[in-house]
C-alpha positions as CSV (number, residue, x, y, z in Angstrom):
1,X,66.5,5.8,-109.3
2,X,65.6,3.4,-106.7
3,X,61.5,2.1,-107.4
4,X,60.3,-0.4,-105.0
5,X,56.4,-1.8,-106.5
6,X,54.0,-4.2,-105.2
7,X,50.9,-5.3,-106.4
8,X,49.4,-3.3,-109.6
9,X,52.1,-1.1,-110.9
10,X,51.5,2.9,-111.9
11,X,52.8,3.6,-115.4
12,X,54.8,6.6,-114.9
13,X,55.1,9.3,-117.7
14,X,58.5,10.6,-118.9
15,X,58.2,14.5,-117.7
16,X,57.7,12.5,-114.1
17,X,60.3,10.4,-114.2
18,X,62.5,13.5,-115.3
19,X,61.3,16.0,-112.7
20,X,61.9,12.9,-109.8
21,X,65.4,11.8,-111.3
22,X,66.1,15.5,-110.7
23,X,64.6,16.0,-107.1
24,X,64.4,12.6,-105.0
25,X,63.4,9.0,-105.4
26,X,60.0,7.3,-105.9
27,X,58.0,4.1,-105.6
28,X,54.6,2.8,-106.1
29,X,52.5,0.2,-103.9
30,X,48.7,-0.8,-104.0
31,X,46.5,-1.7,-106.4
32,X,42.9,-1.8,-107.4
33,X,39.8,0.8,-107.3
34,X,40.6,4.8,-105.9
35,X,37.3,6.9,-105.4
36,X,36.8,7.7,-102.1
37,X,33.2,7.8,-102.5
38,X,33.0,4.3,-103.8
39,X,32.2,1.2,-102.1
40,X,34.3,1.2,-98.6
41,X,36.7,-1.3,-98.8
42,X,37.0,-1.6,-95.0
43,X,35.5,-4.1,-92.8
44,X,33.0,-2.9,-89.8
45,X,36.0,-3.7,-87.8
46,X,38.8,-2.4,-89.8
47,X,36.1,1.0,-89.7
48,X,36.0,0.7,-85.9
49,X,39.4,0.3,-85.0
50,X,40.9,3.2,-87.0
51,X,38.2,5.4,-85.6
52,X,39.4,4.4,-82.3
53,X,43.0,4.9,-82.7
54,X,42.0,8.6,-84.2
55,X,39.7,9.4,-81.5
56,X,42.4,8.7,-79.3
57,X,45.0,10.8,-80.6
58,X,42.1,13.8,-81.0
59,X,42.0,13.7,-76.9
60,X,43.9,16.6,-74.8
61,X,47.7,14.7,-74.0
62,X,48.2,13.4,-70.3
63,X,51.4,14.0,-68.3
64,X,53.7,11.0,-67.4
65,X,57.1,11.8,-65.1
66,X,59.4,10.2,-67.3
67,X,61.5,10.2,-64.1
68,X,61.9,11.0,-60.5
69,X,62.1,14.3,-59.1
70,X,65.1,17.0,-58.5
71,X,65.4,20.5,-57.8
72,X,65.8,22.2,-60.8
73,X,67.7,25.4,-59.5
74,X,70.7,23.3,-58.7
75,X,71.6,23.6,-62.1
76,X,71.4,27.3,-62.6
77,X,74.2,29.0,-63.8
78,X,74.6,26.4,-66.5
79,X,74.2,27.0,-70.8
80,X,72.6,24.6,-73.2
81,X,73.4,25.0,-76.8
82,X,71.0,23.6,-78.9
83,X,71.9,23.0,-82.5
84,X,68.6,21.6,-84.6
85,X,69.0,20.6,-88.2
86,X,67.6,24.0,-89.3
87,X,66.9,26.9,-87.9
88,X,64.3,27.8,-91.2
89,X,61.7,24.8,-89.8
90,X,59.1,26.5,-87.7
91,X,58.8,24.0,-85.5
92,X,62.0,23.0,-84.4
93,X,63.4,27.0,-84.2
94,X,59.6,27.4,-81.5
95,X,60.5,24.6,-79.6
96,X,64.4,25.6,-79.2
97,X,62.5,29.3,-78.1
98,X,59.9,27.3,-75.4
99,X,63.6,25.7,-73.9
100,X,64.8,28.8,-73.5
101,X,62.0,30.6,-71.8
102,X,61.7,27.3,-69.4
103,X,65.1,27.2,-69.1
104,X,65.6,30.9,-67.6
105,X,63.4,30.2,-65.0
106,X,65.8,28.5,-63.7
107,X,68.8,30.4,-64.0
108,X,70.2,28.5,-66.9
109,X,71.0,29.6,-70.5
110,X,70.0,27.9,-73.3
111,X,70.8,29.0,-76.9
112,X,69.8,27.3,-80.3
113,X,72.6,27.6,-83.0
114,X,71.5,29.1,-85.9
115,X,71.6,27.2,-89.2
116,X,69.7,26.5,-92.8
117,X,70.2,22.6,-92.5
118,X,73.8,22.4,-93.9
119,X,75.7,20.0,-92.6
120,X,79.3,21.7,-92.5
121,X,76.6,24.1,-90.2
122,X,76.2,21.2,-88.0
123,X,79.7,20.6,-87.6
124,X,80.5,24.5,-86.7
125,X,77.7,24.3,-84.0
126,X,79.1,21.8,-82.2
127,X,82.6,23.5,-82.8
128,X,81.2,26.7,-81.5
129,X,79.6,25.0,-79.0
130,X,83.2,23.5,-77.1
131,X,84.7,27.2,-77.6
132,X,81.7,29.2,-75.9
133,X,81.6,27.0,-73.1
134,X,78.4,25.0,-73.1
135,X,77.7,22.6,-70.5
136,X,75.5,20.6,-72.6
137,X,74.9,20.1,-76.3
138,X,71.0,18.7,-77.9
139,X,71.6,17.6,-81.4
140,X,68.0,18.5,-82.6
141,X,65.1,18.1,-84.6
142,X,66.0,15.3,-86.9
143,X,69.4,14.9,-87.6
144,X,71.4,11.9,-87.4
145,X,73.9,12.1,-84.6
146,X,76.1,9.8,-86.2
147,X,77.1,11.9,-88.7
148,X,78.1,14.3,-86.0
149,X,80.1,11.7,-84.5
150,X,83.8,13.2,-84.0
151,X,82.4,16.2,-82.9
152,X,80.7,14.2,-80.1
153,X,83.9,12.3,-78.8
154,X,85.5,15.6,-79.3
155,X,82.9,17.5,-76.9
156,X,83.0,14.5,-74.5
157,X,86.9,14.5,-74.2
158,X,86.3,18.2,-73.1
159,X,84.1,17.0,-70.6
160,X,80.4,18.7,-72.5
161,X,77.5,15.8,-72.9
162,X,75.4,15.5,-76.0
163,X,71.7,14.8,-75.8
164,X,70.1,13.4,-79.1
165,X,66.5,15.2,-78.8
166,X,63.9,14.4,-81.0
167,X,65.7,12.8,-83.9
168,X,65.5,8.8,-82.9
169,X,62.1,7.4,-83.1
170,X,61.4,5.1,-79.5
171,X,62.0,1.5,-81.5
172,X,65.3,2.5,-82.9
173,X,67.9,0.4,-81.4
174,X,71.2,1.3,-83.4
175,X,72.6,4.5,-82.0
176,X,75.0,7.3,-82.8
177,X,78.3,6.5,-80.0
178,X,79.2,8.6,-77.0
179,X,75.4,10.3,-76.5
180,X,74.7,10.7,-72.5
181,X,71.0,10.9,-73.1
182,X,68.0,11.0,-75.5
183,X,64.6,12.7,-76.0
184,X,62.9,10.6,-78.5
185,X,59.9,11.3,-81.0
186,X,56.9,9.4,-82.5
187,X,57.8,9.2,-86.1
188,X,56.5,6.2,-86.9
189,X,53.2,6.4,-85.0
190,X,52.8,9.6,-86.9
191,X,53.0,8.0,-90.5
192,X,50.7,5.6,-88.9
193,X,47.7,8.0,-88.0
194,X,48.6,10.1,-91.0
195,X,47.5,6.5,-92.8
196,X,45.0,5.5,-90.9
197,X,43.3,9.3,-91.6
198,X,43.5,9.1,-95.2
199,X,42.5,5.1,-95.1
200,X,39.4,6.1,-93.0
201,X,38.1,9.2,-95.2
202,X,38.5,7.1,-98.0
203,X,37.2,4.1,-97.1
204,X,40.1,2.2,-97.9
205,X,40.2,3.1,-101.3
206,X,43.1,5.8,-101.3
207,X,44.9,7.3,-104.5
208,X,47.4,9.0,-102.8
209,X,50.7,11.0,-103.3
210,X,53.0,10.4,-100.7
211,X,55.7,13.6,-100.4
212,X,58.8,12.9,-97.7
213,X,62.5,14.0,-96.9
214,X,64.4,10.9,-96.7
215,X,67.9,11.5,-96.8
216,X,67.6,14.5,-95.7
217,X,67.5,13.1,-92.0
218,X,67.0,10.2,-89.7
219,X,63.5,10.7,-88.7
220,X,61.5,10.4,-91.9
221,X,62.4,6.8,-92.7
222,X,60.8,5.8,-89.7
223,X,57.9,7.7,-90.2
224,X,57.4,6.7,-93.7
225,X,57.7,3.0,-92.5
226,X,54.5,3.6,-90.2
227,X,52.4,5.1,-93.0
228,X,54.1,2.2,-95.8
229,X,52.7,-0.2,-92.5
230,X,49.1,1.0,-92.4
231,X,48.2,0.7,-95.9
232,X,49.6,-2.8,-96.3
233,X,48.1,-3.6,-93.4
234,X,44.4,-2.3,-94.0
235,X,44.2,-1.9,-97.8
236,X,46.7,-3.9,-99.5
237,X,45.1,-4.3,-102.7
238,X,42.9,-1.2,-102.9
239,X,45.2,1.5,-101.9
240,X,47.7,3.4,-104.4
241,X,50.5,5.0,-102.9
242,X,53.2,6.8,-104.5
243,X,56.0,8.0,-102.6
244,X,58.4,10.8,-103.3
245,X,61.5,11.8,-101.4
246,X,62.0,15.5,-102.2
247,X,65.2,17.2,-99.7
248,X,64.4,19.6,-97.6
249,X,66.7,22.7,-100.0
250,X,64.8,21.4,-102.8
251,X,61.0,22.5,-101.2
252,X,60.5,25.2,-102.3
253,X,61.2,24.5,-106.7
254,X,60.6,20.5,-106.8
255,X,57.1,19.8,-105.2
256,X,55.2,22.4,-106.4
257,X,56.1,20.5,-110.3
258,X,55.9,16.9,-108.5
259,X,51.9,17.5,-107.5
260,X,51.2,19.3,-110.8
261,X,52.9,16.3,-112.6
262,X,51.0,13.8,-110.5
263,X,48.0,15.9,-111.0
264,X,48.2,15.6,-114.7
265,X,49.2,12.0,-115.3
266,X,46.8,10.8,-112.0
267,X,42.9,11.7,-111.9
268,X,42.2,9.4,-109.4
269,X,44.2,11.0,-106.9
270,X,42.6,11.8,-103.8
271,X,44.7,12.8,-101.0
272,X,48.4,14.2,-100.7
273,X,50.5,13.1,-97.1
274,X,52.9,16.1,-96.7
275,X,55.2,14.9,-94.3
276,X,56.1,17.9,-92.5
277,X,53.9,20.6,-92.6
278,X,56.9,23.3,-93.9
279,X,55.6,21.3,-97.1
280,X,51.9,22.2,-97.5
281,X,52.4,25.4,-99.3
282,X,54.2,23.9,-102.2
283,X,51.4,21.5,-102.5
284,X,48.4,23.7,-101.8
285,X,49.7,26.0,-105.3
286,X,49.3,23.6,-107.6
287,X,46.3,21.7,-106.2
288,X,44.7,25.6,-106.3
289,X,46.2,26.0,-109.8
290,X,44.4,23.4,-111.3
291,X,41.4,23.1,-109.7
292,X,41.9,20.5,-107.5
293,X,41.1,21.2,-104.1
294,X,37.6,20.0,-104.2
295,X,39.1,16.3,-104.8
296,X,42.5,16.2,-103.8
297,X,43.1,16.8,-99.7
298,X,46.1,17.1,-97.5
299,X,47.5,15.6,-94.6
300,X,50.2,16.4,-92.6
301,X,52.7,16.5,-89.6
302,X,53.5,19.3,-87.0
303,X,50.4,21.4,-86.6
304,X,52.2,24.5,-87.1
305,X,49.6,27.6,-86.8
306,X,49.5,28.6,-90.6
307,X,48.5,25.0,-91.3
308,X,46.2,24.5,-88.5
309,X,44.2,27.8,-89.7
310,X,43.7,26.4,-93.1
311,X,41.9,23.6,-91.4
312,X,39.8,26.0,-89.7
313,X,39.4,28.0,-92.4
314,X,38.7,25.7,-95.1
315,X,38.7,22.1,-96.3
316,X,41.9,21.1,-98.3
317,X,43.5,20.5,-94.7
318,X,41.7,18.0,-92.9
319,X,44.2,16.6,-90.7
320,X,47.3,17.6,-88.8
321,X,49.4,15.9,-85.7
322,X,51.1,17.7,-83.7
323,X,53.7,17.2,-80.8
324,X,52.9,19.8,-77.7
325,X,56.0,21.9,-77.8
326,X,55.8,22.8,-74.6
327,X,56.3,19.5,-73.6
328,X,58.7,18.6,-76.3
329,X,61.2,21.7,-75.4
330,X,60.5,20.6,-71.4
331,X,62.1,17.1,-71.7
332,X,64.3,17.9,-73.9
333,X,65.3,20.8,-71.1
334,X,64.4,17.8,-68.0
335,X,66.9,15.9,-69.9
336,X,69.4,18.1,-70.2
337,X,69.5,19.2,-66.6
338,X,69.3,15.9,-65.1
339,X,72.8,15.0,-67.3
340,X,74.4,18.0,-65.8
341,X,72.7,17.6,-62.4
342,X,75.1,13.8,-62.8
343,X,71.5,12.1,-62.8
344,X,70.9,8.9,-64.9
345,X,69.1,10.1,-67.7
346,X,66.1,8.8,-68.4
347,X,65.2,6.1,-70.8
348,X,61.2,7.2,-72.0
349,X,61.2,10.3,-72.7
350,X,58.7,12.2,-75.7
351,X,56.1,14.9,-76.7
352,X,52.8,13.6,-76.4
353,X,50.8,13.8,-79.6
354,X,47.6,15.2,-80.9
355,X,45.3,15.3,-84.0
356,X,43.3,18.3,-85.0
357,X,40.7,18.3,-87.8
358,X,37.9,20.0,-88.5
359,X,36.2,19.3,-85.0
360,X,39.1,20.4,-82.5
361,X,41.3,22.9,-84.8
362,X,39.4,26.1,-82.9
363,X,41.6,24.6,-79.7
364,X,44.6,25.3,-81.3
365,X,43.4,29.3,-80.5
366,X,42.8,32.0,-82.6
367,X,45.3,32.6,-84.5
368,X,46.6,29.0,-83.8
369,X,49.8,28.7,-81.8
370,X,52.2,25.9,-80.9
371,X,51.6,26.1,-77.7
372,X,47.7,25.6,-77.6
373,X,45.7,22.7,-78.5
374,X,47.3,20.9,-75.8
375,X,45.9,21.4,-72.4
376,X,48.5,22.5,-69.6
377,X,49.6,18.8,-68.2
378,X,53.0,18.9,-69.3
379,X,53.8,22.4,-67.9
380,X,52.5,22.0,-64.7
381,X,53.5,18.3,-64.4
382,X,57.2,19.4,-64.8
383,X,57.0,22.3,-62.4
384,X,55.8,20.1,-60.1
385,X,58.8,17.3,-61.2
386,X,61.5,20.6,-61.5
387,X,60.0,21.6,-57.6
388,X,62.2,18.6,-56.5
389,X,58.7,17.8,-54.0
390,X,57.1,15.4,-55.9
């Protein structure tokens, strides 16, 4: 087991140490006092500009063109084959549906490969993918391309592009070979406001529990790296963090015992950071289990609807971001068409994000859906791009 500590350590106890030997990886940072209704620990400034940077995140998304116009029925007739890194993750099986539905409007097929996140899965999308005739492949939702690597020379000897959508994070430099385009994501400013959040509510004196994926894909490193960022940079020495990298087929039987381990061993603790939000459930049951729901909350990533109702419907929840899936699924699609259009791709391209809490979750409709919450720029603005008259 790899343990990274800084500052005051965390004595870990032996039915811990078992249960994370067995699921993932952990390490400890911070030091110093944990009650969130202590003294703050944050400057008037540090206060200020965290408020700021939520409040800005809280606003409805504007559109930007992330490049010039084209006439988006030019490329009907055309199939996309989308293969994400599983099917199972509601967001990333409603955004692949959003591509589609945009996508027929425009005479062009897309499809999403259907998988549970293995990656001999992976490999038999893009196989399928060459031998069904696609004219373009997105390798989706978090997976690393590289791995998919032969299969992509393989596709691009036949003459099929690959577009990496929403796995690379907008500062990562080092890409997979042979992509012809890429629809990024904010990881890392995601851990950041899923940081600052928990900073702010507790006045810089967080206890927290820190629950990610890594190895599991290429996205979570980076957005671990933003939230590991925030709390050295704002509460160094008051902050405890413990992180915990659970894979995503171990869910559903290894966090559920990790909270109720940290529960026991940790009264202090005051907020969980749930990655994704296909995690929230196996935290919620033992926070509810023993109690702990008055003391402990959860923050997360994805806004999915089930999630985004428990924040309107209680007060465990109190923060979820959220990419607009429309607008994810439409530059991933804006990407893919100007590739097979033989357009540069373009270089900026991402979902615009948003914050709901307790103030602005009732936007997110009733019951909450992906595809509310987030105002109706991106839609319209690529229409108007798609129209070719812009």
């Amino acid at each position: 087991m790899k343990t990274n500590r800084i500052g005051v350590t965390v004595t870990t106890g032996v039915a811990v140490l078992m249960m994370l030997a067995a699921c993932g990886t952990d390490s400890t940072s911070g030091g110093g006092s944990s009650s969130s209704t202590g003294e703050p620990a944050l400057s008037q400034e540090q206060t200020d500009e965290l408020q700021a940077k939520i409040d800005k995140y809280k606003e409805l998304p504007a559109f930007t063109a992330p490049g010039p116009a084209f006439d988006a029925k030019k490329a009907s007739g055309k199939k996309i084959m989308t293969i994400p890194s599983s099917s199972a993750l509601e967001f990333c099986h409603e955004v692949d549906m959003e591509l589609a539905a945009a996508a027929e409007e425009y005479g062009i097929e897309a499809v999403e490969y259907e998988n549970q996140g293995q990656p001999n899965q992976w490999v038999a999308g893009m196989n399928a993918a060459q031998n069904t005739g696609a004219d373009v492949v997105n390798i989706a939702c978090g997976t690393d391309p590289a791995t998919l690597t032969p299969q992509t020379q393989s596709l691009k000897q036949a003459g099929i592009p690959t577009v990496a959508a929403h796995n690379y994070d907008p500062s990562k430099k080092e890409l997979a070979p042979d992509l012809a385009g890429i629809v990024n994501a904010q990881y890392k400013t995601v851990g950041e406001l899923q940081a600052d959040w928990v900073i702010l509510q507790t006045k810089g004196n967080a206890n927290v529990l820190a629950i990610d994926d890594i190895g599991s894909d290429i996205a979570t490193p980076e957005l671990v790296a933003g939230i590991k960022q925030e709390f050295a940079k704002y509460c160094p020495e008051t902050c405890k963090v413990r992180h915990v990298s659970v894979p995503i087929p171990n869910w559903s039987t290894a966090i559920s015992p990790v909270v109720a381990a940290e529960l026991s061993r940790n009264p202090d603790l005051n907020y969980v950071i749930a990655v994704y939000d296909d995690m929230v459930k196996y935290v919620l049951a033992p926070l509810t289990s023993a109690g702990a729901t008055e003391r402990v909350k959860i923050a997360t990533f994805n806004a999915s609807p089930s999630v985004v109702k428990m924040i309107q419907e209680g007060d465990v929840v109190t923060f979820d971001v959220g990419e607009d899936a429309n607008g994810l699924a439409r530059a991933i699609l804006d990407q893919d068409m100007r590739i097979l259009l033989g357009m540069p791709p373009v270089e900026e391209s991402y979902a615009a994000l948003r914050i709901f809490d307790k103030s602005n979750a009732e936007e997110a409709g009733s019951p909450p859906s992906f595809t509310e919450g987030y105002g109706n720029a991106a839609v319209e603005g690529f229409e108007e791009l798609w129209s070719g008259q812009q």
